[in-house]
C-alpha positions as CSV (number, residue, x, y, z in Angstrom):
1,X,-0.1,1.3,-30.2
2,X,0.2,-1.5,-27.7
3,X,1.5,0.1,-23.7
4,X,4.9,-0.9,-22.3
5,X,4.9,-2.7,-19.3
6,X,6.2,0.2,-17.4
7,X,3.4,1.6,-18.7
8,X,0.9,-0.8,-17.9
9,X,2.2,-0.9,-14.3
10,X,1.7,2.9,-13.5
11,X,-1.9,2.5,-15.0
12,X,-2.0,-0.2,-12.4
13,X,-0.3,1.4,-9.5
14,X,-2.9,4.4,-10.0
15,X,-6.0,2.1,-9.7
16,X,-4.4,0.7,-6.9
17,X,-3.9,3.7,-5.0
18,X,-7.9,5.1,-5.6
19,X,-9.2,1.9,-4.3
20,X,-6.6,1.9,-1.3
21,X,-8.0,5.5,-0.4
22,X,-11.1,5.7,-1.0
23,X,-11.2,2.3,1.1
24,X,-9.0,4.2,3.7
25,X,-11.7,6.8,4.4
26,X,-14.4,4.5,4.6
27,X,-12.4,2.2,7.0
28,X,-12.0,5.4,9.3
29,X,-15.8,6.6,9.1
30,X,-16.3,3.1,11.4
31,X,-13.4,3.2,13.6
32,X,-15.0,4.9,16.3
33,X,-17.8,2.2,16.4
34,X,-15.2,-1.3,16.3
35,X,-11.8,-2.2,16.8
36,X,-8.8,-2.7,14.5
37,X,-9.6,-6.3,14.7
38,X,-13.0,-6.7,14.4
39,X,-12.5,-3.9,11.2
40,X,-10.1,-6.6,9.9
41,X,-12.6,-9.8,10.5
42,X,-15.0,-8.3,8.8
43,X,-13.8,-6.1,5.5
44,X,-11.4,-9.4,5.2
45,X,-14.3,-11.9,5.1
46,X,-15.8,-9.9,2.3
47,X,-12.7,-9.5,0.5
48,X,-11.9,-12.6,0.4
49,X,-14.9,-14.4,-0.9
50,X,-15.4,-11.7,-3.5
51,X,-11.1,-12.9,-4.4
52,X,-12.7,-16.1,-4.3
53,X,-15.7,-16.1,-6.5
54,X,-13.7,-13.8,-9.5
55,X,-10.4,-16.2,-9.2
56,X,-12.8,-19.2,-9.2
57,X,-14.6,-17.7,-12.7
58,X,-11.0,-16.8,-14.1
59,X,-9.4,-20.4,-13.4
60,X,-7.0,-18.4,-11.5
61,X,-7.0,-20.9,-8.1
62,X,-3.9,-22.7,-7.9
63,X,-3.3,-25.6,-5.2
64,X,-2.8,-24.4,-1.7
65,X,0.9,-26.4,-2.0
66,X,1.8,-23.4,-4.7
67,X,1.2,-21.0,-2.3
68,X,3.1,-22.6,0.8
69,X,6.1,-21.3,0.0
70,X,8.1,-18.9,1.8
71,X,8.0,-15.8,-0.3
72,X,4.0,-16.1,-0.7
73,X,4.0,-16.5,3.1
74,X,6.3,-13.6,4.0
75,X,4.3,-11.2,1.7
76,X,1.1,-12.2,3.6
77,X,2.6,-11.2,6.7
78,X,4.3,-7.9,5.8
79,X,0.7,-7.1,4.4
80,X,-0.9,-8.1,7.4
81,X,1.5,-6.5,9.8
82,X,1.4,-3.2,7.7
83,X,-3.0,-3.3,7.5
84,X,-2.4,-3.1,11.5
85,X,-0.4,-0.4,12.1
86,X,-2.0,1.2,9.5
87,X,-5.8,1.2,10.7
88,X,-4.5,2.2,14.3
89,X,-3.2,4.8,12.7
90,X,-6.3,5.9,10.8
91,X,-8.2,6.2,14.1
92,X,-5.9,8.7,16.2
93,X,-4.6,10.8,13.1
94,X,-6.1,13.1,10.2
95,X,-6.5,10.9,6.6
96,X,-4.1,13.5,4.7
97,X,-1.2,13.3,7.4
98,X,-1.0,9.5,7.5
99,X,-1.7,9.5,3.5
100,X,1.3,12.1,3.4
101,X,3.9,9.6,5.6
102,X,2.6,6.7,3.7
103,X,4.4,8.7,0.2
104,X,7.4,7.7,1.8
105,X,6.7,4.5,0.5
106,X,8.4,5.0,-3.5
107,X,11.1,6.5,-1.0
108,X,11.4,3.0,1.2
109,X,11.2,0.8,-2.0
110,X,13.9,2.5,-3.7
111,X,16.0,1.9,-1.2
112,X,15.3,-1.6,-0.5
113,X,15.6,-2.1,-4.2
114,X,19.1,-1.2,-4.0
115,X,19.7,-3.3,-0.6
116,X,18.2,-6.4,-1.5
117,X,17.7,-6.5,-5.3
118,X,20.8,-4.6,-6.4
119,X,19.1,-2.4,-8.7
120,X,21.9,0.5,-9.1
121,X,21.0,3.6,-7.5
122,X,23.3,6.7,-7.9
123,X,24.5,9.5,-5.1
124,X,22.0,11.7,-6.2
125,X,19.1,9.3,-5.2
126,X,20.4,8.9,-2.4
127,X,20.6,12.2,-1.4
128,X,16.6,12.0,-2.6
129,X,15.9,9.6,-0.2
130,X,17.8,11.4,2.8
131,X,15.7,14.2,2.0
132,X,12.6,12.5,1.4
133,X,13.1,11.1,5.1
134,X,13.5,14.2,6.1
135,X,10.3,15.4,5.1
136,X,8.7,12.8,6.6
137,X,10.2,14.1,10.1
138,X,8.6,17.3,9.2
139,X,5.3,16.0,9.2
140,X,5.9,13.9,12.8
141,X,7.3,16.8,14.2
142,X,9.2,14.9,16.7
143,X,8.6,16.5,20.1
144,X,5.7,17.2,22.3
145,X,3.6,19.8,20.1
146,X,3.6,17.9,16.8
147,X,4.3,13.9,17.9
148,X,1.9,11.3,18.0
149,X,2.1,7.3,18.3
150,X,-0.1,7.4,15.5
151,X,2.6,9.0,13.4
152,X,5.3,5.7,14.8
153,X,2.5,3.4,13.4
154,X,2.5,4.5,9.5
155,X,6.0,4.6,9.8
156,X,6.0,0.8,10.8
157,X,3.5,0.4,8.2
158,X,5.5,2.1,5.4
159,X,8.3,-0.3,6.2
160,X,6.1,-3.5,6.2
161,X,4.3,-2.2,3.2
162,X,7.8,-1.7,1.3
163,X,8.8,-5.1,2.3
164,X,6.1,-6.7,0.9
165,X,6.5,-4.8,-2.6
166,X,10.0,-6.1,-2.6
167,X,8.8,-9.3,-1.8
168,X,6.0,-9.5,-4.5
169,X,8.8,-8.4,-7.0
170,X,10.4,-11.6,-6.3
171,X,7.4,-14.1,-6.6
172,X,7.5,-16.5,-9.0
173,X,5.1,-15.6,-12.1
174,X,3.8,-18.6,-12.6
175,X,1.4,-18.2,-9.2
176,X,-1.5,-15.8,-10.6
177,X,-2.0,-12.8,-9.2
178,X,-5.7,-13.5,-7.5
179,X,-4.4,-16.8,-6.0
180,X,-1.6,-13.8,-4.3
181,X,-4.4,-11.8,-3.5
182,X,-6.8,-14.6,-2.1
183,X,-4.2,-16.0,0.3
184,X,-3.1,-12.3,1.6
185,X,-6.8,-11.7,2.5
186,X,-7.1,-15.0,4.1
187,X,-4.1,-14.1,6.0
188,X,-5.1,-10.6,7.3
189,X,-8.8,-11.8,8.1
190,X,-7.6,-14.6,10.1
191,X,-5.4,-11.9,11.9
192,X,-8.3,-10.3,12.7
193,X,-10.4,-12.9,14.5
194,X,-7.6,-13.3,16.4
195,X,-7.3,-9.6,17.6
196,X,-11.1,-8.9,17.8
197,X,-10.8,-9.8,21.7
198,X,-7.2,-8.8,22.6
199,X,-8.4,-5.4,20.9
200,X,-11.8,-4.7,22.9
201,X,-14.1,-7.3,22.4
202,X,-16.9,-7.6,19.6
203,X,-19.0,-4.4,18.9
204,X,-22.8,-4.0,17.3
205,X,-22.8,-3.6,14.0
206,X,-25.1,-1.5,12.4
207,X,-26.5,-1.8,8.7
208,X,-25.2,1.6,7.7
209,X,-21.5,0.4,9.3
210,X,-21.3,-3.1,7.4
211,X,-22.8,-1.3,4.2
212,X,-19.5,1.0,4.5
213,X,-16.9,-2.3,4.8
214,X,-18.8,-3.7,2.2
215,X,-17.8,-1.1,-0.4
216,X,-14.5,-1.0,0.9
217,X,-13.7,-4.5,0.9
218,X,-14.7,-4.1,-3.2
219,X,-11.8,-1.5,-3.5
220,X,-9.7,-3.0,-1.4
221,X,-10.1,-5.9,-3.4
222,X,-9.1,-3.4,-6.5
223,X,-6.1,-2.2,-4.5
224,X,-4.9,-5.5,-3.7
225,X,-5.1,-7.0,-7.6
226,X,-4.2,-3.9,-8.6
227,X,-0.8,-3.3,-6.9
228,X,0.2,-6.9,-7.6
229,X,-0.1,-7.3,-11.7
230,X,1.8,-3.4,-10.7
231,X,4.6,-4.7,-9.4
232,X,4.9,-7.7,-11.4
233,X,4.5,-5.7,-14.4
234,X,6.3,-2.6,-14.3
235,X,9.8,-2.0,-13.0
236,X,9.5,-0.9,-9.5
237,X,11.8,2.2,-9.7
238,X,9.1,3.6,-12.9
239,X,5.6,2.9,-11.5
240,X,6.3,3.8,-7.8
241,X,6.1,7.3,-8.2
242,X,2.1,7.0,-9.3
243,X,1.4,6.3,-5.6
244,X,1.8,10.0,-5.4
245,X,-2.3,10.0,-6.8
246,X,-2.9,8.6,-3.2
247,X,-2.5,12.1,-1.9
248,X,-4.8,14.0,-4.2
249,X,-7.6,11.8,-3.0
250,X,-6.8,11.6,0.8
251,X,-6.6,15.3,1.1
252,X,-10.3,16.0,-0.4
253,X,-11.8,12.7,1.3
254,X,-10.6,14.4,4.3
255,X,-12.0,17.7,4.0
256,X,-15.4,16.4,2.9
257,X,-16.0,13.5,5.0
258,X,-14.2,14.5,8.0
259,X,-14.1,18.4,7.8
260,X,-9.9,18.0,8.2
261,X,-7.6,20.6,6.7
262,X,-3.8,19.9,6.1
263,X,-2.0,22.3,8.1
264,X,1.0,24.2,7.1
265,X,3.5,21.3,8.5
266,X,2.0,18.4,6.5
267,X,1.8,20.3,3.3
268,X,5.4,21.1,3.7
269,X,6.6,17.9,4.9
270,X,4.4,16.0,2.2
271,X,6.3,18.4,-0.4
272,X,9.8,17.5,-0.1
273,X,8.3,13.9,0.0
274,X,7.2,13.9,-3.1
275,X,9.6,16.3,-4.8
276,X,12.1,13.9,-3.3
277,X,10.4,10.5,-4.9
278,X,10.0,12.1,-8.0
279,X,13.6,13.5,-8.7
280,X,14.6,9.7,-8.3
281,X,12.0,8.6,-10.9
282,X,13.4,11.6,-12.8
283,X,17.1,10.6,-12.2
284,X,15.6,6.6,-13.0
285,X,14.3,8.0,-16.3
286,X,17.7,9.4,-17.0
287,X,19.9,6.2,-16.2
288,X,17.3,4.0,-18.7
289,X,17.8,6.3,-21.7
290,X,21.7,5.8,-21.3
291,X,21.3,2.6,-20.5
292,X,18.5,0.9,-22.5
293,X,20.0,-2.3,-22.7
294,X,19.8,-2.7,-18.9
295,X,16.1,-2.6,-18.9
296,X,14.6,-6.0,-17.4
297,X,12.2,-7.8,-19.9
298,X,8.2,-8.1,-19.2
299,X,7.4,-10.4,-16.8
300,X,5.1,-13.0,-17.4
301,X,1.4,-12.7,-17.7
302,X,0.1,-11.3,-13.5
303,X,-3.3,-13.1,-13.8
């Protein structure tokens, strides 16, 4: 039996959110030894000529004039601006607490989704997403025992990072997904040349370091294709609930690569997070068997 799209697109989204991780932990194993920028210039060099070579085999490489355009250009910079709030979070905080802020992120889509693209949202989401928002609060802990700056950055980064899924939704299908993919990581390494010195200057690299980017760059590579054909796939109110899987995986690469265990605040606030984003994908569920007609058709093809 052939998968829905909705169905496709959470396969997707889940993919999307292992590579993301596991590239997470590995990106914070070398933060004490190079800056966010120099992090950025080099996983995003490697990212982007393995985008290159696959989208070059695939026929997937479109004119640079298709990608000049101001949607493709905005999602390149909400990507960019969320990969550097996000890494300078990674080195001042635990991997679980900024994973658990980052679930937010269904919470922040939803929303936008019913800003921007009008998609009808009822009081009881609503009252999902206050809550959800209050969670996050719980794991900040706003005040002098439980704040960081660190905490400020995934919030800026969950906001960036919901813009950009918001944007992606709106990109026209024709453009395959690589040639998305190819120009974000273009964008984001070029960032980081530029920050290298503003940042601290260049660092030594060592073999065992650039071994470590090199494997994430492959799964950030998965995350980025990944969470494109996603979101061009699926509708965003189904799939955005599989981010959840992100947790899961930051919480154990924590504790075995890092020796961190979630304490008593995160696991609460990280709760009502995700008990928040999935009572709207439950209430979504509910308002598409009333309302089958309003389902949106596939999209075309995301390669």
């Amino acid at each position: 039996m052939a998968l829905s799209s909705n169905t496709k697109g959470a396969l997707l989204m889940a993919a999307s959110m292992a590579g993301f991780t596991i590239n997470d932990a590995l990106t914070k194993a070398v933060t004490p030894y190079m800056n966010v920028g120099q992090i950025m210039l080099l996983r995003g060099v490697m990212t982007t000529m393995l985008v290159y070579l696959i989208a070059r085999r695939m026929g997937a490489l479109v004119h640079i004039r298709s990608l000049i355009q101001p949607l493709v250009l905005l999602r390149i910079l909400c990507e960019t601006l969320s990969t550097i709030a996000y890494l300078s979070a990674l080195r001042q905080m635990p991997l679980a607490n900024a994973s658990s802020i980052l679930q937010s992120l269904p919470l922040a889509v939803t929303l936008g989704a019913a800003l921007f693209l009008r998609e009808p949202v009822g009081w009881r989401r609503w009252t999902a997403i206050i809550v959800g928002f209050i969670g996050v609060l719980i794991i900040i802990r706003p005040g002098p025992e439980g704040f960081t700056h660190a905490s400020i950055y995934v919030v800026l980064s969950v906001f960036f990072a919901a813009s950009r899924d918001l944007v992606t939704k709106k990109i026209d299908t024709a453009i395959p997904s690589l040639s998305v993919t190819l120009s974000t990581a273009v964008g984001i390494t070029l960032t980081g040349a530029v920050l290298v010195v503003p940042f601290g200057g260049w660092q030594p690299v060592s073999g065992t370091n650039f071994a470590t980017l090199a494997l994430a760059s492959v799964l950030l590579f998965v995350g980025y294709q990944s969470i494109i054909m996603a979101m061009r796939t699926g509708e965003i109110s189904f799939i955005a609930p599989f981010r959840y899987m992100s947790l899961l995986w930051a919480v154990v690469l924590g504790m075995v690569l890092f020796g961190e265990v979630p304490d008593a605040w995160m696991m609460t606030g990280a709760a009502i997070v995700i008990g928040s984003g999935l009572y709207t994908f439950y209430r979504e569920n509910k308002r598409k068997i009333r309302n089958p007609v309003g389902q949106q058709s596939q999209p075309g093809s995301p390669l």
